[in-house]
N, C-alpha and C positions, 0 to 999 in steps of 0.2 A: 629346510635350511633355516636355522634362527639367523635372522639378519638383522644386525645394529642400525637402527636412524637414528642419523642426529639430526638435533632438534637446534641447527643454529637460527634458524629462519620463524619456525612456528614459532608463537608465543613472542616474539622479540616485537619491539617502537620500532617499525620501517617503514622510512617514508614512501608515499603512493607513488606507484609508477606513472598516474594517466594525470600527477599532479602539473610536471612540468608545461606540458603541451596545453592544458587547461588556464592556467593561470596567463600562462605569455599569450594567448589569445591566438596559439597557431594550430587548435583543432577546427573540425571540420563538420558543422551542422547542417540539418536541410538547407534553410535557407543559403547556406556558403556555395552550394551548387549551382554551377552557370552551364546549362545545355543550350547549344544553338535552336533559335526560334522556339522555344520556351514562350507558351501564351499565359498569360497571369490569370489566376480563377477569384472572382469575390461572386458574391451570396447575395441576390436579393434575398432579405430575412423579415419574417413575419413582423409585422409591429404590433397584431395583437396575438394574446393568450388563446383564442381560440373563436376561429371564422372561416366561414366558405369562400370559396375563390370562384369570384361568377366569371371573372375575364383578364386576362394581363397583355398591356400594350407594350412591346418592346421596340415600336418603330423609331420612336425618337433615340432611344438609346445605340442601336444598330448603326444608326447615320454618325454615330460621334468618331470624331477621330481617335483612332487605334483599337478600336474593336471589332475584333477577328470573329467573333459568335456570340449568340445567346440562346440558349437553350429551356427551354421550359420541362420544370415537372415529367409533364406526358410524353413530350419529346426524348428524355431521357428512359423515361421507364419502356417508353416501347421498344427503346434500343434494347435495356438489359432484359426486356422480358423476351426480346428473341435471343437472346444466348442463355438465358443463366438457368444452373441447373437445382434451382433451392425449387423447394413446392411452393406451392401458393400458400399463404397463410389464410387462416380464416378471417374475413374483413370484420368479424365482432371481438376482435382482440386486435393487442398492439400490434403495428403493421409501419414496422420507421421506415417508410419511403424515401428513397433517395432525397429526393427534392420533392415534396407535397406536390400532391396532382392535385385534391379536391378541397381538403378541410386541413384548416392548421391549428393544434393541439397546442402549443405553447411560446413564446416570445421569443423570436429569431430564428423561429424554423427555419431552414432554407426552403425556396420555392423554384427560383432564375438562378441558371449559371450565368454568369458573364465573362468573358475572353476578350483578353487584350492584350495590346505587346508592350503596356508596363503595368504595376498592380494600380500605381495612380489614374490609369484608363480606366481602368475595368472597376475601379471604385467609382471617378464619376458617373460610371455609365449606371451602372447601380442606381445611382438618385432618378437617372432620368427614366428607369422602368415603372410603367403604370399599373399598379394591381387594383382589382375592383373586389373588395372586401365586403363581403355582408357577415358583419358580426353577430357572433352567437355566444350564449351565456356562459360566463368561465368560472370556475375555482378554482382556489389555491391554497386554501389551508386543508390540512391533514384531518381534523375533526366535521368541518364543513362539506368536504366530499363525502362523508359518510352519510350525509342526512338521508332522509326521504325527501323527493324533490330536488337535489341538487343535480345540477347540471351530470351529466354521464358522458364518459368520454367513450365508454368502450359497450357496446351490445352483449358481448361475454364477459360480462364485470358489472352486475348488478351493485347498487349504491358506492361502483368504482372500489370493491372490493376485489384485486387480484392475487392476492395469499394469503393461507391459512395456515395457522400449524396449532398446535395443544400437545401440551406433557404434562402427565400427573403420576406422582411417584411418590407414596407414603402417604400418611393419614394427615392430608392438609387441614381439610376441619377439625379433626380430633387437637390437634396441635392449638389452633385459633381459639377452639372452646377452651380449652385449659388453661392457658397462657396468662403468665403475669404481666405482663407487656406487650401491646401491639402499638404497632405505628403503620402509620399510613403517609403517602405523599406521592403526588402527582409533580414526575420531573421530565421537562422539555431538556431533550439535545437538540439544540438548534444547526437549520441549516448551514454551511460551510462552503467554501470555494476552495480547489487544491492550490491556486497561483503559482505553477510552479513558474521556476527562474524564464526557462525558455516556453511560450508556447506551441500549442500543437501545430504540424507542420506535414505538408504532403507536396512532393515532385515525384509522378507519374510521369513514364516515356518509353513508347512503342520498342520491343524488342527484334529487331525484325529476326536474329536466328531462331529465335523460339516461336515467332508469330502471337508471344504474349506481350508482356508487360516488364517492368523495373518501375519500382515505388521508394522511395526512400523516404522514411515517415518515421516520424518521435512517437516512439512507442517504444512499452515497457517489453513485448512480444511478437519480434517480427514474425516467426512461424505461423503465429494466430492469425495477423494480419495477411499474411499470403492465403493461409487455407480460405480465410473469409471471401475475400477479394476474387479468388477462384471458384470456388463457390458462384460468388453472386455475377459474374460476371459469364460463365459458362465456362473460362477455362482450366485448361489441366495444371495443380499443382506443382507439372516441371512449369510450364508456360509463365510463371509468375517468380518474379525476385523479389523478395522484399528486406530493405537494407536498412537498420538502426544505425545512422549514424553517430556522431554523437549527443548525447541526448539531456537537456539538459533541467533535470528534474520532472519526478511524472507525481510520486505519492499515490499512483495508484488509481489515476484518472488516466493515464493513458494505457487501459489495460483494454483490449480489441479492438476493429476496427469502427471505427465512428462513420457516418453520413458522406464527411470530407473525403476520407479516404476510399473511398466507392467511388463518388464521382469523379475526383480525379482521375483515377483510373481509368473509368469509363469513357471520360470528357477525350483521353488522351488514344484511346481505341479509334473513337469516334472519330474525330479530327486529326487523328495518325500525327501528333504530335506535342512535343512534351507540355505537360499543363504542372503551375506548382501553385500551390496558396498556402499562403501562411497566416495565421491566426492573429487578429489585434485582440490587446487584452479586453478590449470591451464583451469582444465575441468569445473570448475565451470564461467571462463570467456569465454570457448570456446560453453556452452552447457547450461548453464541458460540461460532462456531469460531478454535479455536487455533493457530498457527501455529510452522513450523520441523518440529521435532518425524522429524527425519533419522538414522541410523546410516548413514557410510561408511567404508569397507574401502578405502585407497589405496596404491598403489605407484608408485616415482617412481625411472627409470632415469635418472644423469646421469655425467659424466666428471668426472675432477679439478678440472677448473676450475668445478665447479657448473653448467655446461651440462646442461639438462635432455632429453635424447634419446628420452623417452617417457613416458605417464601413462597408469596406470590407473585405473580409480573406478568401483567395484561401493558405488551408494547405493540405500537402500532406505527409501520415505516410511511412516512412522504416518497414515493415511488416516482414521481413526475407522469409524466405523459408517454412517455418512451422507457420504462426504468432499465439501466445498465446493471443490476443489482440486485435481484425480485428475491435473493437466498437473505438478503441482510436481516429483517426481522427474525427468522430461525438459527440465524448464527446467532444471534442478542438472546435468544429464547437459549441455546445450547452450552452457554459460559454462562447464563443466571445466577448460577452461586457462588463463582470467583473462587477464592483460596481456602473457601471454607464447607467445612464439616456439615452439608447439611440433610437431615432425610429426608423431609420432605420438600417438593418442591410444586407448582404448577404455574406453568406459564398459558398463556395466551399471545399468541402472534398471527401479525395481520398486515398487509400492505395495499396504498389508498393511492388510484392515479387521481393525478390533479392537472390543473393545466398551467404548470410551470417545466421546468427541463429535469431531464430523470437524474434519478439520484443513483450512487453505484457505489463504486470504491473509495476509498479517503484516507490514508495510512493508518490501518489497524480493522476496517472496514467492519461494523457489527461488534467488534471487542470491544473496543473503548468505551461506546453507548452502554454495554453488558457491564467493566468496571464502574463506571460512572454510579449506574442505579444503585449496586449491591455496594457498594463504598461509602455513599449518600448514608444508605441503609444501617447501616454499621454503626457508624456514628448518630443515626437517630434515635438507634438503638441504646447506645453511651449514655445521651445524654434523658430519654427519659429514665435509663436505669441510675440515674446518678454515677455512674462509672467513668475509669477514664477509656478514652477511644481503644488506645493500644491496649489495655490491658482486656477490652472485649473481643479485639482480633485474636491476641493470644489465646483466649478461651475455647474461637471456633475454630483454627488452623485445622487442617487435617493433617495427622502426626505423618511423620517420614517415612512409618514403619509402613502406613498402609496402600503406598504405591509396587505398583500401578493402581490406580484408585480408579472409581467409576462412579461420577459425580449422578445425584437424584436425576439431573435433565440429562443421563444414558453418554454423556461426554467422557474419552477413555484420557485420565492425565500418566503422565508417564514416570517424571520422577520430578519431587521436589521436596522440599526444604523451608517453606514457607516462615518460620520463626528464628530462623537465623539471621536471615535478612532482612528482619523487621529488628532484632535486638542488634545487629549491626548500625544501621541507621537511627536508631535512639540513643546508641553509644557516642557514635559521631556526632550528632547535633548537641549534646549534652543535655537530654532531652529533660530528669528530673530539676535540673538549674531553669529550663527555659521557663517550663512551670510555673515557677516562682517569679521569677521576671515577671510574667504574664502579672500573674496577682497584686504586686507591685504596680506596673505601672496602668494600671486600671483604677488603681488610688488616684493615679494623677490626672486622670481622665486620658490618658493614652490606652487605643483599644489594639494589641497582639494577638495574633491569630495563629495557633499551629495546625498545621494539618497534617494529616496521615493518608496514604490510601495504598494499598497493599494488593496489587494485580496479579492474574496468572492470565497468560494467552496462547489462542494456538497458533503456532507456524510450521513451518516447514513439511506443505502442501504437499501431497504428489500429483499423481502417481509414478510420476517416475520423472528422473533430468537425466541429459545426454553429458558426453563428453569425449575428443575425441585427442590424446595426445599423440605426436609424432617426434621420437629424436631424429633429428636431423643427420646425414650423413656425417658435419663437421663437430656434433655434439651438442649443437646447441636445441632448444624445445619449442615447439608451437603447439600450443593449447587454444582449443575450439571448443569454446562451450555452448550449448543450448539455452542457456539462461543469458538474460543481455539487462546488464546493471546500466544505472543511469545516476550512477552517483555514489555507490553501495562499495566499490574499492576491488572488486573481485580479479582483475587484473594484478592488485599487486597481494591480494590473497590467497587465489590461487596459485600465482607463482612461489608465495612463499611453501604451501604445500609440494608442489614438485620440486624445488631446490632440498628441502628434506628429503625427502624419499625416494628422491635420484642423482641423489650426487652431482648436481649440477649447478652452478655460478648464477645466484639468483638474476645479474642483468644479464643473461645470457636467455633469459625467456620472457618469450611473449604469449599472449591472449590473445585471442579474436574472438568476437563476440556480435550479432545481432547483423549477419548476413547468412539467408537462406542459402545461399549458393557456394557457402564454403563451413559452415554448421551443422552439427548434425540436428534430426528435431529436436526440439527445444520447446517445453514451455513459458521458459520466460521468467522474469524477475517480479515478484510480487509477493505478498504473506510472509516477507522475511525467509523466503525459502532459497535464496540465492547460493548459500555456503553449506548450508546442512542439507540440501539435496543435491547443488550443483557440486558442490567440493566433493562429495560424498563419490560422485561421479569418477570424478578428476580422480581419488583415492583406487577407484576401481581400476581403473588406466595404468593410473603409476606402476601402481602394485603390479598388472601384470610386465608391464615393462621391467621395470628391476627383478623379475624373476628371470627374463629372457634376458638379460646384460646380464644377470649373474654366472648366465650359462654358457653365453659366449666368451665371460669371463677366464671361469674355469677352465672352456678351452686355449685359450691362449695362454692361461699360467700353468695348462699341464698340469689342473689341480681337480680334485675332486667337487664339485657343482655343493656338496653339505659343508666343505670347507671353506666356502667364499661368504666374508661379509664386505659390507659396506661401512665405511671409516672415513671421517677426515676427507668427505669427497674423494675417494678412489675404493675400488672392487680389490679387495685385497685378500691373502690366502690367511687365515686365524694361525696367531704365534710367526710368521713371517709376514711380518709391514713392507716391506721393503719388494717383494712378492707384489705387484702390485697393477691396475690398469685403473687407466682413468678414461669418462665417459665418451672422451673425445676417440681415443684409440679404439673402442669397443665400438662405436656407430661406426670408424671404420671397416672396421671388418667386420661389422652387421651388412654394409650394405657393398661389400665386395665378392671376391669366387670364396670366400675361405670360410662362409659359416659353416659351423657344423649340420653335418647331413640330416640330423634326423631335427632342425631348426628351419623356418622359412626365413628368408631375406629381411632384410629390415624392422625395423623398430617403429611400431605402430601399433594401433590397439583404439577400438569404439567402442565405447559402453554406456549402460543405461544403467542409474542406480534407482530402486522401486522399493521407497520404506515401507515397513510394514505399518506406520501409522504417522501421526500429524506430535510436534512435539509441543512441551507444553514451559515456554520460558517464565519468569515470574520474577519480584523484588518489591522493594518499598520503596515510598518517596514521602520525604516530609518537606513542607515547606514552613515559612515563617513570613506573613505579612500584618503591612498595619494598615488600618483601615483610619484615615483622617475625614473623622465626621462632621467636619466644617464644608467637606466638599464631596466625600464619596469617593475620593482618590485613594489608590490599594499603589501601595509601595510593598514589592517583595524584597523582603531584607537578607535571605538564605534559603538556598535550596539543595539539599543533598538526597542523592538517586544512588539507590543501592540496586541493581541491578542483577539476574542469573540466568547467564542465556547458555549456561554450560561451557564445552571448553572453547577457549578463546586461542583463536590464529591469532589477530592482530591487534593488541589492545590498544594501537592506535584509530585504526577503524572503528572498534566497537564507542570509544568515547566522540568521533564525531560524529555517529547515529545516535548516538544517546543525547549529545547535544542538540543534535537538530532534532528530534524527537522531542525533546523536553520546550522549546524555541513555539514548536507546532500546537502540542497539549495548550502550554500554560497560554497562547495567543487566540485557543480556542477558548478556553475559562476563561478570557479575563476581555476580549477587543472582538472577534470573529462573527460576523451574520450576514446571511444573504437574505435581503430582505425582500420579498415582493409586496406590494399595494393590496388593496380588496380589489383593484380591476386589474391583476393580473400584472402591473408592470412592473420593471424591474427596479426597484431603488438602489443598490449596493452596484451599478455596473461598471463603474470601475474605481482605479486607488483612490480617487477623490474621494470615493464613499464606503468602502469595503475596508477598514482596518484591519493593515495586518501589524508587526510588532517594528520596535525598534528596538536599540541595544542598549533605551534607559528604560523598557518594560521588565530587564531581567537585573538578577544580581549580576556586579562586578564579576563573579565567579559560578557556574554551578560545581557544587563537592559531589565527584562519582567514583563510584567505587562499585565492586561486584562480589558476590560467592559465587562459587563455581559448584554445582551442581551435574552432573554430563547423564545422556540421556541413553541407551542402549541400543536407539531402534538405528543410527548411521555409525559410521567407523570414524567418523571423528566424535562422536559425543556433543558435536554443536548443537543449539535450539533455536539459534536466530535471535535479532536483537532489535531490527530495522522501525518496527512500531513499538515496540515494548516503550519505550521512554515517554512518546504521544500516549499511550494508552493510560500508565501512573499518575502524569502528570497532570491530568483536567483533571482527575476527581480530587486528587490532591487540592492541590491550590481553591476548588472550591467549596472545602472541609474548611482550610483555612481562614478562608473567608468569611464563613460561616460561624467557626470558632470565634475568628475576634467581634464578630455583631450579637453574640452572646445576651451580654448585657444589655441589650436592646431589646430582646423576646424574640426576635430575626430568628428561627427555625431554617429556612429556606428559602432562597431565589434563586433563579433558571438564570442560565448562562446566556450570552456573556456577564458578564457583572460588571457591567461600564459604571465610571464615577454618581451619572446622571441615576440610574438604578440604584445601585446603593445608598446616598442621599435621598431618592426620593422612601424610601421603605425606613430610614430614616425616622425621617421627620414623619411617617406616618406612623411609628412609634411611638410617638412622643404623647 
């Protein structure tokens, strides 16, 4: 049957469905949950980096008014160790204890639960527990853990190395030997904090029909969090519920179950009643994991014309004490050479525990560090070639013709375009005018900066997402997805796709999302894989339902099942319009005596979509800053993001991902670090000392705009867009940067680029 979709819904400016309830302040977060006798959980938390626990007095705390328990480390773990069904780990490797029983690894560990019937109890009670610490020697930088002699946190992890990896592809020396150009530079991605809006949050409460559990917890992947939970706690998979409520920013730090979310759980088996805690931001910079947090060492062999003839990249990750993340340095190894052409390539990748809190996910997780180096590169390239920037990206792109392409570090790209969307954004910006600006006002002692930086990334994960569509008897839709956004729109994206391709009144459908108990599995929202694996899903569903309404169709219009399309929201016979049923009439008599016999009853359908691969989105960004060398202050003056995440559902979505993408990048290049001391403690622990942006960091406006590219491996042709913007925009803006210090001999400086840095490299110019 050829069947006509109209496409009033895809591709259209529609406002978000999950806008209203958000904005008016009437959704429903963990914290919003009030279960009767609900005990409040705080943390006694490590105050050092790394020490023995010879003893801890909880008596004084116990006696305080409204504390219901306290539990210790051992106490707790002997509980899970008589249910749970994980192995033992080997104690000469990382080993995240619920609550530390003996040795604590990093600043804020938890050690003591405390329970109380409000969180202000169970927080005084907190100060009044007594731990007896004998401190032992800690590191925290990434180069220092590797010494000989430094402190070891781990017995299977000699000099606190925990991963390796090496790729060599093509004559890297022969390249280096020959070469009219080499550059070299050692560039820090600095540690990072995710802050999102809400933080992390767990209310745990005894089930009694199941004899398990219900958890409701800000997470990007409640499936994950249940299997985990189940898992470590001994129960069965049905036995556990885990409910994303609403969720309010994760970025990628709340991807699996954390420390918190075990013991609450446990805490709430234990004492057979509900336990919730909820994260203060202090704890949320001392005990989320952090992200980026990279040193790489690169070399870049090219010829005069800025043809790049070989890369190297010796990058080595900050893993923390616990890493949430141990893959990041080989994803950085695996995207080495970005948008370009290149044959040879060798990396070197490595991850170093330290005794600070582990490092994981961060939106974009491994890619951005990987754009950043080879971007740097590009332009070092430029400018020892005398060249301009753009005109040595243009040289290396790898042309259209040769996708599917298979980059030197064995990475499969799928389809791209790379120099359309770089001469797009030179077009926009007016990019030969800006030039000359430039040169102009360098006469006046005004220092303008352009930058370029030209990313490709991978998203849209598998191996597979759920989806589960149901037409309703009365016609209307509920969609069940397995992926659970927290910000991402998929609510009002997905429905845009089922209103196309079922004829149905777009507020006439709903989403549910991030409850195990009425979702099919799911692995959850992260890598940008939300709409190009989840939708891809939903496509799967639709499609077979609009073949089964086509057919109930036909029988009630007495028409042939190859004669029926889809029009103007009604099942209608071709050359007779008027011939016609709408969705509502057809779910009736889907779910009545009258379906046709060789048909089952009702309108439902679960599916699983499984890509045959990872896609690969890509674009440019140029920015434009001035650098006032009286003070080190970087004013961005224009920022335009050419963006290609292939075909676009909701181009209203995609520009506030792109926004808030570009918000995260440029706040990492220019304000962002989590700083610790040489003894381990934490400087940056909360907004008083952790800069994040305001809304005179950026321009008036960012200019975005897209090519559409679409990819072959899903049936919508999306590639995801969710990091793409963070990932352009840090090497951008610190090209930029880098450009207008020009005239100063300024080669290079590691990020952030706070005023204080730039002025002092400065005046050390001089």
């Amino acid at each position: 049957m050829a069947v006509v979709v109209p496409s009033e819904m895809v591709g259209s400016r529609i406002r978000r469905k999950e806008d209203p309830r958000l904005i008016t302040g009437s959704s429903t977060y963990v914290d919003d949950f009030r279960l009767p006798g609900t005990l409040f959980l705080a943390f006694v938390r490590s105050i050092y980096p790394h020490a023995r626990i010879n003893g801890i007095d909880t008596s004084e705390a116990l006696a305080m008014p409204g504390v219901a328990a306290i539990v210790t480390g051992k106490e707790l773990d002997d509980f899970i160790h008589a249910h749970s069904k994980e192995p033992q780990p080997d104690p000469g490797t990382p080993r995240a204890e619920v609550l530390a029983t003996d040795t604590v690894r990093y600043l804020g560990q938890p050690l003591v639960a405390v329970l109380a019937d409000s969180q202000y109890a169970a927080r005084d009670a907190v100060d009044a527990v007594s731990v007896d610490y004998e401190t032992l020697p800690a590191v925290t930088g990434i180069e220092e853990a590797r010494k000989d002699g430094a402190p070891q946190l781990w017995a299977g992890a000699p000099n606190n190395v925990g991963v390796t990896g090496e790729i060599h592809e093509g004559d890297v020396e022969g390249a280096f030997a020959n070469a009219e150009i080499v550059v070299k530079q050692r560039i820090v991605s600095q540690k990072v904090a995710g802050v999102p809006m809400e933080g992390r949050a767990v209310l745990a409460a005894p089930d009694p029909m199941t004899g398990g559990i219900t958890i409701w917890t800000s997470t990007q992947a409640a499936h994950s969090v249940r299997s985990s939970v189940a898992r470590k706690l001994g129960l069965n998979e049905s036995q556990v519920r885990a409910i994303a409520p609403e969720v309010g920013g994760a970025f990628g730090v709340k991807i699996g179950a954390y420390q918190e979310d075990y013991a609450g759980a446990a805490l709430a088996l234990m004492l057979k009643k509900p336990v919730k805690w909820i994260e203060t931001r202090s704890e949320g910079f001392q005990v989320t994991n952090h992200g980026r947090a990279q040193i790489a060492d690169i070399e870049v062999a090219a010829d005069k014309n800025g043809k790049i003839l070989a890369y190297r990249m010796n990058v080595v990750q900050d893993l923390g004490a616990y890493p949430k993340g141990i893959y990041l340095p080989n994803t950085t190894a695996s995207m080495a050479v970005g948008c370009y052409d290149i044959k040879a390539a060798e990396t070197h990748s490595s991850g170093v525990y330290n005794n600070t809190m582990g490092v994981g996910a961060y939106r974009g997780a491994g890619r951005p560090e990987a754009a950043y180096y080879i971007e740097r590169a590009v332009d070092l390239v430029a400018n020892a070639a005398g060249l301009d920037p753009a005109d040595v990206r243009k040289t290396n792109f790898i042309d259209p013709a040769s996708f599917p392409y298979t980059t030197a570090t064995g990475t499969r790209y799928d389809t791209g375009d790379y120099a359309k969307a770089l001469t797009k954004a030179l077009e926009t910006i007016g990019y030969a005018d800006l030039r000359a600006e430039q040169e102009e006002l360098r006469k006046q002692g005004r220092y303008l900066g352009i930058g370029l930086a030209s990313y490709v990334e991978i998203c849209g994960f598998g191996p597979w997402e759920s989806s589960t569509v149901r037409i309703e008897p009365s016609g209307d839709v509920s969609v069940f997805t397995g992926i659970s956004p927290h910000g991402q729109g998929q609510e009002t994206s997905f429905a845009q796709i089922v209103s196309d391709r079922l004829g149905v009144d777009f507020d006439r459908i709903v989403v549910y999302h991030g409850d195990t108990n009425n979702t099919p599995q799911g692995r959850g929202t992260m890598g940008s894989r939300g709409l190009a694996i989840g939708g891809s899903a939903v496509v799967l569903s639709t499609d077979k339902l609009r073949e089964k309404a086509s057919r109930i169709a036909a029988s009630m219009l007495e028409a042939s099942y190859d004669d029926i399309e889809l029009a103007e929201g009604k099942y209608r016979v071709k050359g007779a319009p008027d011939r016609a049923v709408t969705m509502d009439q057809i779910a009736s008599v889907a779910y009545s005596g009258k379906v046709p016999a060789e048909l089952e009853p009702g309108l439902e359908t679960t599916d699983f979509f499984r890509p045959e691969d990872a896609t690969f989105p890509f674009g440019t960004h140029i920015a434009i800053v001035e650098v006032l060398p009286e003070t080190g202050q970087i004013k961005l003056r224009r920022y335009v993001s050419i963006d290609d995440c292939g075909f676009i559902v909701s181009p209203m979505l995609v520009e506030g991902q792109v926004h808030g993408g570009l918000a995260q990048g440029i706040s990492q290049a220019l304000l962002e670090e989590v700083d610790y001391d040489e003894n381990g403690q934490l400087l940056t622990g909360t907004l008083m000392d952790y800069a994040i942006p305001k809304a005179e960091t950026f321009p008036m406006m960012f200019e975005t705009s897209h090519t559409e590219t679409r990819t072959p491996l899903n049936p919508l042709g999306a590639k995801g867009i969710g990091e793409a913007a963070t990932i352009g925009s840090t090497p951008c803006i610190a090209n930029a940067v880098m450009d207008a210090l020009k005239p100063f001999g300024i080669t290079h400086l590691d990020l952030p680029l706070t005023p204080q840095k730039v002025w002092n490299a400065i005046q050390a110019s001089k």
